[in-house]
Steps between C-alpha positions, in 0.01 A plus 500: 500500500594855427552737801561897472760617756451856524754718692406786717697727640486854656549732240875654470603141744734407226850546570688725306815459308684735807389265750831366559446184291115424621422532153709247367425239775180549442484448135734182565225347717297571197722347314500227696130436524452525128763229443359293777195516345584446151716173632186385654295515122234774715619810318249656256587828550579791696586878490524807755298801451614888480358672788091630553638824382547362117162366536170581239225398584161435239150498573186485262184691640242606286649405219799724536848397598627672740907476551667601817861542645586292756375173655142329534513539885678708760643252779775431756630241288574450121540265210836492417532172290407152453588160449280246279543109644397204460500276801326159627281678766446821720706356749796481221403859367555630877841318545624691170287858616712477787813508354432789284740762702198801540354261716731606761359825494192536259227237467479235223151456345411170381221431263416178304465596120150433448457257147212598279276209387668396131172646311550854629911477498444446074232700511730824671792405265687481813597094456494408844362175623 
């Protein structure tokens, strides 16, 4: 099954290239994860976002689109990337979730993908089953 690992963090928690190598531990642990999980056949994908800041956000009402600057919803805490899986169980997905380094100090998000019946996957062009 297919879980969703998202990765929350406070927004501006990353550390920054002056932080006296933080940055480049942290991005090794990333490293380290992704190559975990690639060894382990779960990777699907994975990326980490720019910050709320970069974020537009689209809405239809009425018929008109309405665009915005910045992101759906103001909160303490902030999507900052993801990683697509695929693991046995929950239980598995958690294991790998808590490895993810922002779990240290952000929360990790999981959430089964949900898989459309086949008739509505062709239907949507989309081609999952």
């Amino acid at each position: 099954m297919q879980y969703l690992l998202l990765i929350y963090l406070p927004e501006g928690a990353a550390p920054s290239a002056a932080s006296d190598g933080a940055m480049a531990t942290e991005l090794g642990d990333y490293a380290a994860f992704t190559a975990e999980s690639r060894r382990r056949g779960q990777f699907i994908a994975g990326e980490a976002l720019e910050p709320t800041s970069t974020a537009t956000s689209v809405r239809i009402r009425d018929g008109q689109t309405i665009v915005t600057d910045g992101p759906f919803a103001e909160t303490k805490e902030a999507l900052g990337g993801f990683y697509l899986l695929e693991c046995h169980d929950l239980d598995e997905a958690i294991e790998m979730a808590a490895k993810i380094p922002a779990a240290r100090r952000g929360t990790i998000e999981i959430r089964p993908i949900w898989v459309l019946p086949p008739a509505y996957a062709m239907a949507s062009g989309s081609g999952a089953s």
